[in-house]
N, C-alpha and C positions, 0 to 999 in steps of 0.2 A: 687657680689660687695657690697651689704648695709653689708652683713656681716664685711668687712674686713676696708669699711671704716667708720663704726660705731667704732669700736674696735680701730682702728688707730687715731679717733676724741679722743676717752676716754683715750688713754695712755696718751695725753697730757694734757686735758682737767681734767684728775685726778690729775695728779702731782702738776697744777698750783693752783686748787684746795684746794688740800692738802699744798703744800705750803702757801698760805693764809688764811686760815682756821684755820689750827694747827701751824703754827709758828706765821705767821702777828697778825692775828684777837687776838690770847691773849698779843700781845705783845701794841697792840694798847688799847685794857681793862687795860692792865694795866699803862699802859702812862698816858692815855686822860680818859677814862670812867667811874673811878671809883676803878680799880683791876678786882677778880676774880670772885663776886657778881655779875656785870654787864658781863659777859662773859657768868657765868653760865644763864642769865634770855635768853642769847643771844642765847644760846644750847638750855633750855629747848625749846624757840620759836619753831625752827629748826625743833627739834622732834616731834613737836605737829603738824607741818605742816606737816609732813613725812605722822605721822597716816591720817589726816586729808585727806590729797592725796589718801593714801591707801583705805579711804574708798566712796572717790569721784570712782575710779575705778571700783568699787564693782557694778557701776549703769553704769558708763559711757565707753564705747566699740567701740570706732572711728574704722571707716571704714581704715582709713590709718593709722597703729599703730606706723609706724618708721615716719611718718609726725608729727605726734599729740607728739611723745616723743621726737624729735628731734625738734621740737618747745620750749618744755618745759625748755629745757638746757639754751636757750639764757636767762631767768629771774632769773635765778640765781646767775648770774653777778649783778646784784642789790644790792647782798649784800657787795658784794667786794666795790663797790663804795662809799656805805654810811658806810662801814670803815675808807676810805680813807679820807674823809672828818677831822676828823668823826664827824656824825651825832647824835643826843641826841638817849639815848640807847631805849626807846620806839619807834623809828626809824631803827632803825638798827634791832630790835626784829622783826616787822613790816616784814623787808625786808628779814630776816632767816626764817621766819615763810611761806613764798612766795616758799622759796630756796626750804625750804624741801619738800613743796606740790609739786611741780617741779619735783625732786629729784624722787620725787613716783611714779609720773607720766609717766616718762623716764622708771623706773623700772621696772613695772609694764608692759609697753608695751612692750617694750625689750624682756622681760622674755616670755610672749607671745609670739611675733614672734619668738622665738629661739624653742619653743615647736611647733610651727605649721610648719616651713619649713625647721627644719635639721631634718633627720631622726632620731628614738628612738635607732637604734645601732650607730649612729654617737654621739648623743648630749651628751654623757659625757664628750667625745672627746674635741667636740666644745666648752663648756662649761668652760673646762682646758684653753684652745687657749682663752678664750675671757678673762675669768679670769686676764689668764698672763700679756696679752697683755692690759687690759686696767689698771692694777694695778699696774706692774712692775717699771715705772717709778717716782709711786708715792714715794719712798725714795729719789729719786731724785729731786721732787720739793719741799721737806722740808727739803733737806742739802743744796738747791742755795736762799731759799727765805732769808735765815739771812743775807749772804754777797751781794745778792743783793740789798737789805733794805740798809742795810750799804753804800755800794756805791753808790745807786740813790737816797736813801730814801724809806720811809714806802709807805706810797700816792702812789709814783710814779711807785712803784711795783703793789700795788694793781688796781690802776687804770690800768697799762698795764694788767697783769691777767684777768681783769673784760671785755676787750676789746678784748683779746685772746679769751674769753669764746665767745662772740659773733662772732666772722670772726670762730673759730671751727665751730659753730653751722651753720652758713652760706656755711664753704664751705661742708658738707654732704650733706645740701639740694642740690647740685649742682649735687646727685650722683641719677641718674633715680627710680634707685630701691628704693632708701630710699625713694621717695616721691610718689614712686607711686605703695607700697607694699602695698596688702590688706587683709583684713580679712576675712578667708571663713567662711562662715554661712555651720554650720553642720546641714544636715536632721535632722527634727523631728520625731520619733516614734509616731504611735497614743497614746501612752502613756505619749506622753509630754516631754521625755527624750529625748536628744541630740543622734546620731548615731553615734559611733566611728568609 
């Protein structure tokens, strides 16, 4: 079950994403912020926090890997918010810079659990299926986020988005497995090496 309702959180959780992100977030740079200067400082934040995550992981190994990543998703809603606003761009940097350590976070354990409990003749398989499933619908949240802008407003999409990101992340914690999947600690060789 964490499998299907992780992948079923992300089909949605991407698209809405992706809809704000790539249509909203530059359409709001360019309004209110400045243009394409302030969008880009908004990107680089994002990416720096992506690495930044990436190498917080390199040390940090939570015992509940779809807990710890499945926490991680609800602050990434932050940034959607202080769009919506929007907030001065050292703000909004601030809050991408959050998103993408998040981002890593999610990834990083993710990936994890997918190597330790599908099997090696299965997970290419699964790999495909999770793929699809959590990316498929993202063309879909960036051909509704323009005319729903349009008809509710910029804000009022983003602020629902930012709100969807939280009640997703909420209802998987509601799924057993996802909060209470763990990490096996592999034997040590007297060599110090890990035992496959």
């Amino acid at each position: 079950r964490w499998l299907w309702a992780i992948v079923l959180e992300f089909s949605l959780l991407v698209a809405v994403w992706d809809g704000a992100t790539e249509v909203l977030g530059p359409v709001v740079a360019h309004d209110q912020l400045g243009g394409a200067h302030s969008w880009g400082i908004v990107l680089a934040a994002q990416s720096a926090g992506a690495v930044l995550g990436g190498l917080c992981m390199i040390r940090f190994r939570p015992r509940r890997m779809l807990l710890i990543g499945s926490l991680a998703t609800a602050p990434t809603s932050a940034l959607l918010f202080t769009l919506a606003v929007p907030l001065a761009v050292p703000v909004i940097a601030i809050a991408a810079f959050a998103a993408g350590a998040c981002i890593e976070v999610f990834e990083v354990n993710w990936v994890t659990t997918m190597q330790q409990e599908i099997p090696p003749a299965a997970l290419s398989r699964v790999s495909a299926y999770d793929a699809l499933g959590s990316w498929g619908l993202a063309p879909v949240g960036t051909v509704l986020a323009g005319p729903l802008a349009l008809a509710l407003g910029t804000s009022t999409v983003l602020v629902a988005a930012g709100v969807l990101i939280v009640l997703l992340t909420a209802a998987v914690l509601c799924v057993p497995e996802v909060r209470g999947l763990r990490r096996r600690v592999l034997p040590v060789s007297p060599g110090g090496e890990r035992v496959h």
